[in-house]
C-alpha positions as CSV (number, residue, x, y, z in Angstrom):
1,X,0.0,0.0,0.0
2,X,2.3,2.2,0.6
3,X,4.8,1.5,-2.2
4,X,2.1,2.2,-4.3
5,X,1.3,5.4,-2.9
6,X,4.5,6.9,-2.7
7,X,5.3,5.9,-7.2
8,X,1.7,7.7,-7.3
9,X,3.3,11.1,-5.5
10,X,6.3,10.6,-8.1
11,X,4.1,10.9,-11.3
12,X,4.2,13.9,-13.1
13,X,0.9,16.0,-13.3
14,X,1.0,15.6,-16.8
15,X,1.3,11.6,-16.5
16,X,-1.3,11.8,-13.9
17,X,-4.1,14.0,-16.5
18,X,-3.4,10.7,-19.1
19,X,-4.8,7.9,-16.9
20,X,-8.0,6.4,-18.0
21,X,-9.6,6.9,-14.6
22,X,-9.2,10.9,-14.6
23,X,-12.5,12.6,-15.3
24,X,-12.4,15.6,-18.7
25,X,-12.2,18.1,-15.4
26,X,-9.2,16.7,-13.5
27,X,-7.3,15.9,-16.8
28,X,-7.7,19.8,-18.6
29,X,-6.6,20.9,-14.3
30,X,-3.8,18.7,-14.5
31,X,-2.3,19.7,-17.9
32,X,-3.3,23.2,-16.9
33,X,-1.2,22.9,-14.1
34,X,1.3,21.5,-16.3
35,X,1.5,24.3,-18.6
36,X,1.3,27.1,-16.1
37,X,3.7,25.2,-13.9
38,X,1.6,26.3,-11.0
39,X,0.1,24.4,-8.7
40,X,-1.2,27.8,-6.1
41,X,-4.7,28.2,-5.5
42,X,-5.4,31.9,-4.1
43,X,-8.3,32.1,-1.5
44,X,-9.8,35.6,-2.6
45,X,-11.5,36.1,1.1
46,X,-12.4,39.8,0.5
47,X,-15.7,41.0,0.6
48,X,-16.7,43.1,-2.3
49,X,-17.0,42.9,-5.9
50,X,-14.4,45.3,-6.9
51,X,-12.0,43.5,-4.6
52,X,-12.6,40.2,-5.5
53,X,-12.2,40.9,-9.4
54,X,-9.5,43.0,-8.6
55,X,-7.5,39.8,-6.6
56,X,-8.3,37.8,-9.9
57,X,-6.8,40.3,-12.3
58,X,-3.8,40.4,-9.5
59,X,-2.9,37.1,-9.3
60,X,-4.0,35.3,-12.1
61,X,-1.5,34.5,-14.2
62,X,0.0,32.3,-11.3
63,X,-2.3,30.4,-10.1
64,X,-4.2,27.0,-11.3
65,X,-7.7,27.9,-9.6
66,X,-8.9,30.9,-7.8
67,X,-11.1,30.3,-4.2
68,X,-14.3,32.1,-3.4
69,X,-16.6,32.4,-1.0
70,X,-19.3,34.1,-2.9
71,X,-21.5,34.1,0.4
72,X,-19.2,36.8,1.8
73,X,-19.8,39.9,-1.1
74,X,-21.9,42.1,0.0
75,X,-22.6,43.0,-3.6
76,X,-22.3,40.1,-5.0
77,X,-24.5,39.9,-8.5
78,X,-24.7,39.1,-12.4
79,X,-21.6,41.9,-12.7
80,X,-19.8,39.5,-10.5
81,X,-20.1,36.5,-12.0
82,X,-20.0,37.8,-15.6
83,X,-16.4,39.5,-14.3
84,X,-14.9,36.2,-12.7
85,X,-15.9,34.6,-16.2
86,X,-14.3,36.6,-18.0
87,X,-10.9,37.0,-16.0
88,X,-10.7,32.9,-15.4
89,X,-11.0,32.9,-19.5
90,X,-8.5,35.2,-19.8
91,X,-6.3,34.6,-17.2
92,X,-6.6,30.8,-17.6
93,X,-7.4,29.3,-13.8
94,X,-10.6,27.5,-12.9
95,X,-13.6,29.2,-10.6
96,X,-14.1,26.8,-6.9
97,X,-16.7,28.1,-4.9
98,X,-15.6,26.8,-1.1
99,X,-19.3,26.4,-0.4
100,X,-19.1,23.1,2.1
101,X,-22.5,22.0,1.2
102,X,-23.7,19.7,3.5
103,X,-27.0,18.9,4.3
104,X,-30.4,16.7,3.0
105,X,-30.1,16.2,-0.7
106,X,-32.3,18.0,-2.1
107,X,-31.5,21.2,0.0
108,X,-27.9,20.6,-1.0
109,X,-29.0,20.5,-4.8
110,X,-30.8,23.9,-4.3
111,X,-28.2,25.2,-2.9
112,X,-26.0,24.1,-5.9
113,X,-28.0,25.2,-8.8
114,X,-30.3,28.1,-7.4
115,X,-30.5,31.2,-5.7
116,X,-28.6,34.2,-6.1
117,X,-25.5,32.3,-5.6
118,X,-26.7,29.4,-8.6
119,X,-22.9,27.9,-8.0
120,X,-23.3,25.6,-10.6
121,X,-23.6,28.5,-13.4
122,X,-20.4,29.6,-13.0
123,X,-18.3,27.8,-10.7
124,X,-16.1,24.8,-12.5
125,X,-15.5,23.3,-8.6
126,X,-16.9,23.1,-5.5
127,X,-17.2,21.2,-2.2
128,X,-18.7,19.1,0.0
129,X,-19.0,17.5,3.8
130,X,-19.6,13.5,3.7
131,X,-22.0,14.2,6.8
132,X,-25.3,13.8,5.4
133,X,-24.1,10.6,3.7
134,X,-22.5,9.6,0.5
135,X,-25.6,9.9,-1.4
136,X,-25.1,13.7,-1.3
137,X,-22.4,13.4,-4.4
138,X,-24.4,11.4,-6.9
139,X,-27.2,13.9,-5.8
140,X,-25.2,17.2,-6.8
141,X,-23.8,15.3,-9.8
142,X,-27.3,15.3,-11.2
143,X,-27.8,18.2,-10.4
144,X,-24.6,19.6,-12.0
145,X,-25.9,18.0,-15.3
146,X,-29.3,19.3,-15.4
147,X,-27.8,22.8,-14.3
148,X,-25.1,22.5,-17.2
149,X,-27.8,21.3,-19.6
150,X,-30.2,24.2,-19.2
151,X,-27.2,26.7,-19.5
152,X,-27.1,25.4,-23.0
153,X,-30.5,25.2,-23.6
154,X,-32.2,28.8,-25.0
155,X,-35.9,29.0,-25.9
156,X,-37.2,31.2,-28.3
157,X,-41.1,31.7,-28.6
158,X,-42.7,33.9,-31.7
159,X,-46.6,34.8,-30.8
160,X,-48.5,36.4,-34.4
161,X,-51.9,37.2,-33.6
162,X,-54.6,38.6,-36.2
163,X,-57.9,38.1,-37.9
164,X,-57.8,34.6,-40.5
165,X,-58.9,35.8,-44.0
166,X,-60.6,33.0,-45.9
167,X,-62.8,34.8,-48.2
168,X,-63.0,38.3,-49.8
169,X,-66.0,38.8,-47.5
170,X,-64.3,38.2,-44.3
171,X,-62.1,41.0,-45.0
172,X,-64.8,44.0,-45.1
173,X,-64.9,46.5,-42.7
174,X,-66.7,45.5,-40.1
175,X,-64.3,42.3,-39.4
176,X,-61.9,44.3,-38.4
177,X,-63.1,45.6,-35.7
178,X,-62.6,41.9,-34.3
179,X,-58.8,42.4,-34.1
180,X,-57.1,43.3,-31.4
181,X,-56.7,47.0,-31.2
182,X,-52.9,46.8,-30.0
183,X,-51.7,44.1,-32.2
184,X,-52.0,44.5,-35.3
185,X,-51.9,42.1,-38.9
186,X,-49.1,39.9,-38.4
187,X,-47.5,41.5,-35.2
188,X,-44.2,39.3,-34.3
189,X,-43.3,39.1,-30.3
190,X,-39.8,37.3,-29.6
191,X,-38.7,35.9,-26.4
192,X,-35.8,34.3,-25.4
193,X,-35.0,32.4,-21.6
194,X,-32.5,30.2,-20.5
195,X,-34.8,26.8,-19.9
196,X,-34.2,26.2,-16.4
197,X,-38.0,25.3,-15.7
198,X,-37.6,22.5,-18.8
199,X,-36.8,18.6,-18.3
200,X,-33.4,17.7,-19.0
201,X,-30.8,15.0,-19.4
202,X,-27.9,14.4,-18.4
203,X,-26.7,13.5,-21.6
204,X,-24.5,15.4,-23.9
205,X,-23.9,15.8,-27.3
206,X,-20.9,17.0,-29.2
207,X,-22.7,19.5,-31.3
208,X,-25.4,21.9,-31.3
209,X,-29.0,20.7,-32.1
210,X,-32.2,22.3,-32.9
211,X,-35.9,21.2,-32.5
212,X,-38.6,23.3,-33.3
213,X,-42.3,22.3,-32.1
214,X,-45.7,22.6,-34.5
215,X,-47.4,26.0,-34.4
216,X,-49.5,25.8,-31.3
217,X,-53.2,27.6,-32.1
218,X,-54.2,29.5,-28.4
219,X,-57.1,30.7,-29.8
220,X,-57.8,28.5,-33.0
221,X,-61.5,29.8,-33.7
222,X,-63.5,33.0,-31.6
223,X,-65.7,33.7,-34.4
224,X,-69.3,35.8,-33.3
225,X,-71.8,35.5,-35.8
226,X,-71.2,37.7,-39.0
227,X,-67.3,38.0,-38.1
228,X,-64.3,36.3,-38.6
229,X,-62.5,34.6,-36.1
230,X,-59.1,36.2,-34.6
231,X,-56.2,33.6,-34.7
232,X,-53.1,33.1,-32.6
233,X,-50.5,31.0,-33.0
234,X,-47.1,30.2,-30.8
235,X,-43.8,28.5,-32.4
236,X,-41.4,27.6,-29.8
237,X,-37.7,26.7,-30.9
238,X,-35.2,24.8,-28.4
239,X,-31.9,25.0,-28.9
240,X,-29.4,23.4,-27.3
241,X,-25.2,23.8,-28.0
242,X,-22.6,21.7,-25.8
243,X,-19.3,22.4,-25.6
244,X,-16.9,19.7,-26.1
245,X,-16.8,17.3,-22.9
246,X,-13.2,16.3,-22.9
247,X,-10.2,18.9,-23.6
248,X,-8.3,18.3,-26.4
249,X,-5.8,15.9,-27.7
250,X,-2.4,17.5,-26.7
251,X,-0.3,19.2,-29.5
252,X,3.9,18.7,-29.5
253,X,4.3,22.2,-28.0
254,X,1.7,21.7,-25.0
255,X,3.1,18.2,-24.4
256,X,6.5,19.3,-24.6
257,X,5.9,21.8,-21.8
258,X,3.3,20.0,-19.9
259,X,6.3,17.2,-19.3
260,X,8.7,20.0,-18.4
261,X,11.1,20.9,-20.6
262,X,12.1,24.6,-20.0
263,X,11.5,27.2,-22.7
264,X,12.6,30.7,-22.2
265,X,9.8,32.3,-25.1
266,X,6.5,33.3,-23.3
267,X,4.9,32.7,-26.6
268,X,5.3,28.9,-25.9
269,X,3.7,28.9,-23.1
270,X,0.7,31.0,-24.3
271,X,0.5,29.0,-27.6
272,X,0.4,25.9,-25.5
273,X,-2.5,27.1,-23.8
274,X,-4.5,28.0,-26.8
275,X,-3.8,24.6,-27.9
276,X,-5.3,23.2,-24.3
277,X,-8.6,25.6,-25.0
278,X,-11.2,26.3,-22.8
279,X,-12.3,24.1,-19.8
280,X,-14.6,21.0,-20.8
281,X,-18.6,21.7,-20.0
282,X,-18.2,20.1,-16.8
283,X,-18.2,20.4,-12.7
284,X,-16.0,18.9,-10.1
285,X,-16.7,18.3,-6.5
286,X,-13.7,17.9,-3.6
287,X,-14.8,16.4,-0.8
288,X,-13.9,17.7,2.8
289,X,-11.8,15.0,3.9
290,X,-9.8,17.0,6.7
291,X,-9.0,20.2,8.0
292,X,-6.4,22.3,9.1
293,X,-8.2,23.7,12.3
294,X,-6.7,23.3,15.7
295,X,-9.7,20.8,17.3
296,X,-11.3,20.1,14.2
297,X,-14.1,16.9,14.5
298,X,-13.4,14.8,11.0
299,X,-12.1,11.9,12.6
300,X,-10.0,8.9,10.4
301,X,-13.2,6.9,10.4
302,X,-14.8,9.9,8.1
303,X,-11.6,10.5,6.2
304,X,-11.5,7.1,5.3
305,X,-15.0,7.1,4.4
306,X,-14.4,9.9,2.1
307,X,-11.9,8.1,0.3
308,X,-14.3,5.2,-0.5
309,X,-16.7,7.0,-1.5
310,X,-14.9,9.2,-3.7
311,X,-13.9,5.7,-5.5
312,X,-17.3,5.1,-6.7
313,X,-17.7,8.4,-8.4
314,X,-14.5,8.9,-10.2
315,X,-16.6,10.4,-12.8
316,X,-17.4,13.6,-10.3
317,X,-15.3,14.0,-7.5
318,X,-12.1,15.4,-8.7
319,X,-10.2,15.0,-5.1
320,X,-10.1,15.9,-1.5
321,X,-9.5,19.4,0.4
322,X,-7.1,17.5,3.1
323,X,-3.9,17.8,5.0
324,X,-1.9,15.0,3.1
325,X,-2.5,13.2,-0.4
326,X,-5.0,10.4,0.6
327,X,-4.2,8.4,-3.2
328,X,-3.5,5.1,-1.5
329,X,-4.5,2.0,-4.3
330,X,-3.3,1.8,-7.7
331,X,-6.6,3.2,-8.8
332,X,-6.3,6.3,-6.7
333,X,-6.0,9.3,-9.1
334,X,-7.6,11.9,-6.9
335,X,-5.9,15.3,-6.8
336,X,-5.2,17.2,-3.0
337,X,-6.1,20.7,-2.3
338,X,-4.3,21.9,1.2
339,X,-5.2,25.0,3.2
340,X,-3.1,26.4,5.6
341,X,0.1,27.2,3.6
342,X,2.5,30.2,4.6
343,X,6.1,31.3,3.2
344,X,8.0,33.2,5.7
345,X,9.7,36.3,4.2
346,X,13.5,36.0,4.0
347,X,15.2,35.5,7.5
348,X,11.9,35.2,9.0
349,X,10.2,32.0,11.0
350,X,7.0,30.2,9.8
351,X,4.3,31.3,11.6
352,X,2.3,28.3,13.1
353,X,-0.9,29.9,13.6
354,X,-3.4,32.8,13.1
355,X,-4.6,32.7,16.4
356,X,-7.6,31.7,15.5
357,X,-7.5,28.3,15.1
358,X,-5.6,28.2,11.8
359,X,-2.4,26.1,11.5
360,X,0.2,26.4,8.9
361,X,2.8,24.5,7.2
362,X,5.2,25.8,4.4
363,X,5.0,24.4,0.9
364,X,8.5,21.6,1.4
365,X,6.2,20.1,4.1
366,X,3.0,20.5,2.6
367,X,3.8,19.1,-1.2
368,X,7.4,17.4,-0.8
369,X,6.2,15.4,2.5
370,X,2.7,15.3,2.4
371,X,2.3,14.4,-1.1
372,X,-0.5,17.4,-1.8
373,X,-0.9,18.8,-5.6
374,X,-2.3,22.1,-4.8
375,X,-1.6,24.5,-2.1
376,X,-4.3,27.1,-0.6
377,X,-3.0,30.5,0.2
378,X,-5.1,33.1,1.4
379,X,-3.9,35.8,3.6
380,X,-0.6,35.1,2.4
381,X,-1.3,37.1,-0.6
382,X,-4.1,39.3,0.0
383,X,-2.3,41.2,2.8
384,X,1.0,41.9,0.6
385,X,1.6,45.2,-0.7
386,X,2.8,43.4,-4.4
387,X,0.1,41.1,-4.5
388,X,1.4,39.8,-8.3
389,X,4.7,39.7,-6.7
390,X,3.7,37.7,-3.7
391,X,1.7,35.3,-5.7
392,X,4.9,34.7,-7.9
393,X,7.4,34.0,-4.8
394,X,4.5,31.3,-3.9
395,X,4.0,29.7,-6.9
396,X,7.3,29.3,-7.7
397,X,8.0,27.6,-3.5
398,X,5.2,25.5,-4.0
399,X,6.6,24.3,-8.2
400,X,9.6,23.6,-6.8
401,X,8.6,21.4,-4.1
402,X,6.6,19.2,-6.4
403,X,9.6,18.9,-8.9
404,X,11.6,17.9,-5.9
405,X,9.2,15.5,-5.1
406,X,8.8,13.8,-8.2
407,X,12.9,14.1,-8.6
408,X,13.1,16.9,-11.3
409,X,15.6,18.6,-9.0
């Protein structure tokens, strides 16, 4: 068991994103992680739009994914969301919501997929507790595709409304005082909503597809004597577009990097990127396995049930927010976020706490004892004056340790 655990921690990220078991997610984060040689998540704790968009233009060319807690911005909103979108795109990290969702299933699906936070719209990763049981992760799964589904899914309804003519008589005078006064002779209204209130599948498909229904009549025939009847008709067109569900095939530049040979040309890395492309239309969940709080209650017992249960749903659950990689069987291809990470400045100590309850560890213990893959930094970062800068000196600490571990250096 252990044997096998510890040739797991020596793989490569990008050996680790070509195993069969690694879901489309886990495989684009690991090459991502490849490319950008940056395995730093930043925890953007700050409390206002501005600030939180304003972290993300900061530090996001070093880091792998950025950490929210959307339930903490006071102003949080569409603006919000449409500006992390478009950053992460830009930028290239992934969007995880630190939501700890644990409760009944179908509250936990609500709160995944609907109000004002809707998670699922926008965030590529989020979390979970194993309290309620482990049928809370093939619960949000489902929810996840229906949510992803209905993003994809526009509906576009054109009402025409006027008097039928079916004979020269039917179009004297006097019928048309049976039309509607504000709509007149072939009066077009289009409408077009996302179809969250529709049935969906979880099924995808690799290109767009369009069905139209048959004209619905609302009001087929309201004829009064000596007049004709005022018709209305509805033609509703669904559309649905998917984007592709696994990232694709690695080109000789991306590969070339994402294995870790050095290039000096910043083009490389950015054309290596474009080759990766955008994130596959899927979500990720990371179960809460352990914390880094002095006293905390997840015992071994739950840890260990964690692990199992993220063995049966490879297909979702991307890792584990934990203290130590918990990859134990030959199987095990689960990746490890850690909070709790600090870098003393030069000359200075580690601190061990916040005094708070808050314990930290440096990135050589963290990812070169441990065996973790990503490090969470919070505070770290947000309180430097250089933000960028800071973010740099970290990635770069928490790189190196995971080339020392795997023997690059």
């Amino acid at each position: 068991m252990e044997s096998e655990k510890l040739s797991i921690l020596s793989l490569p990220f990008s050996t680790r994103a070509e195993q069969p078991n690694a879901s489309p997610l886990a495989t684009y984060l690991l090459s991502l992680i490849s490319i950008k040689r940056s395995n730093l998540c930043v925890s953007a704790d700050v409390h206002t739009t501005y600030d939180l968009l304003s972290v993300a233009e900061e530090v996001g060319d070093y880091i792998c994914v950025l950490k929210t807690h959307a339930d903490i911005i006071d102003d949080w909103s569409e603006k919000t969301i449409r500006g992390l979108g478009e950053i992460s795109r830009r930028k290239r990290f992934l969007l995880f919501e630190d939501r700890k969702l644990g409760d009944i299933g179908n509250t936990v699906q609500s709160q995944y997929i609907r109000g004002p936070l809707a998670i699922c719209t926008w965030a590529h990763l989020t979390n979970a507790h194993l309290l309620p049981g482990p049928s809370i992760i093939p619960l949000l799964h489902s929810a996840a595709s229906s949510c992803l589904t209905s993003l994809n899914q526009s509906v576009d309804t054109i009402i025409t409304a006027g008097s039928p003519h079916t004979s020269r008589e039917s179009s004297n005078a006097a019928d048309s005082l049976d039309q509607p006064s504000s709509i007149s002779n072939s009066t077009s209204v289009t409408s077009t909503s996302p179809a969250q209130s529709l049935p969906v599948s979880s099924a995808t498909s690799p290109g767009p597809s369009t069905s139209t229904s048959p004209p619905q009549t609302l009001f087929s025939h309201t004829r009064r004597k000596g007049r004709a009847g005022s018709l209305t008709t509805a033609t509703t067109t669904i559309s649905q577009t998917f984007e592709p569900t696994s990232p694709r095939h690695p080109a000789s530049l991306m590969h070339s990097l994402s294995m870790g040979e050095d290039s000096n040309e910043p083009q490389d890395k950015q054309k290596a990127l474009e080759e990766l492309g955008p994130p596959p239309h899927a979500r990720g969940l990371l179960l809460l396995a352990e914390m880094s709080s002095a006293g905390n209650l997840l015992t071994p017992e739950y840890t260990n049930a964690c692990l199992k249960a993220a063995r049966g749903n490879q297909d979702f659950v991307l890792g584990f927010v934990a203290q130590r990689s918990l990859n134990q069987e030959a199987d095990d291809a689960f990746l490890t976020f850690a909070p709790g990470v600090s870098l003393p400045k030069e000359g200075d100590e580690l601190l061990k706490g916040d005094g708070k309850g808050q314990q930290y560890r440096g990135p050589e213990q963290v990812v070169g004892r441990d065996g973790v893959d990503v490090v969470i930094v919070g505070r770290g970062i947000l309180g430097a004056m250089d933000r960028e800068r800071e973010a740099e000196r970290y990635r770069n600490a928490a790189w190196e340790a995971y080339e020392r571990r795997i023997g690059r250096r």
